[in-house]
Residue, then its C-alpha position, 0 to 999 in steps of 0.5 A: x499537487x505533489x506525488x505523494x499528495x496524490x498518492x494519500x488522496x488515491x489511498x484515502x479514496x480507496x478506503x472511502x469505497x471500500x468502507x461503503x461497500x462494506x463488502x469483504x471484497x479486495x479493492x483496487x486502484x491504480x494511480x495514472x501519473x507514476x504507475x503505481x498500483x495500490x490495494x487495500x485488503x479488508x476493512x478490519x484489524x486484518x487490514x493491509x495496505x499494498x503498494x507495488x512500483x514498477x518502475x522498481x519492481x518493489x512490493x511495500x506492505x503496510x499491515x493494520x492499514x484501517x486500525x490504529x495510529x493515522x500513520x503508517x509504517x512499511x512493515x516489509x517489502x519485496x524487490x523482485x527480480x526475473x521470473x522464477x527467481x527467488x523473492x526475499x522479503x526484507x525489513x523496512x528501514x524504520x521510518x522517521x515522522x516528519x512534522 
C-alpha cells in the first residue's frame, strides 16, 4: 500500500469517527509509519483539514474539508523555522488533478 494511500484511509478514518461521535470535538490522529499528524476540526461548512510534517516542519491546511467537491486543495501552509521566529503563511501552489 502506497503512502499516500495510507494517508487517505487514516484521513478517511478520522472523518468516520468524528461524524459518529457527532460531537463538536477536534479529532486526532497520527499515522505511525512517516510521522505525520492529522487533525480534523468540525464537521460543518467550517471544516478544516490539517496536516503537519515533521520531517519538513510544514503545516498544510485544507479548509471546507467535509463540504463540497471530493477533492481537496491546500489553501496555505506554514514552514516553521526556530522557536520564536517568525511564521509566514504561504500560498499553496495551485494543485493539478491527476486521473
Amino acid at each position: 500500500m502506497t503512502r499516500n494511500l495510507r494517508a487517505l484511509l487514516v484521513v478517511v478514518l478520522v472523518f468516520l469517527l468524528g461524524w459518529q461521535l457527532h460531537t463538536h470535538r477536534t479529532v486526532q490522529a497520527q499515522a505511525s509509519d512517516d510521522n505525520v499528524r492529522y487533525q480534523l476540526q468540525s464537521v460543518g461548512g467550517d471544516s478544516t483539514l490539517t496536516l503537519y510534517y515533521p520531517s519538513t516542519q510544514t503545516i498544510y491546511v485544507y479548509p471546507g474539508a467535509v463540504v463540497g467537491n471530493s477533492i481537496l486543495s491546500c489553501a496555505f501552509m506554514y514552514k516553521l523555522g526556530k522557536p520564536g521566529e517568525q511564521i509566514q503563511r504561504v500560498q499553496c501552489p495551485i494543485a493539478t488533478i491527476k486521473f
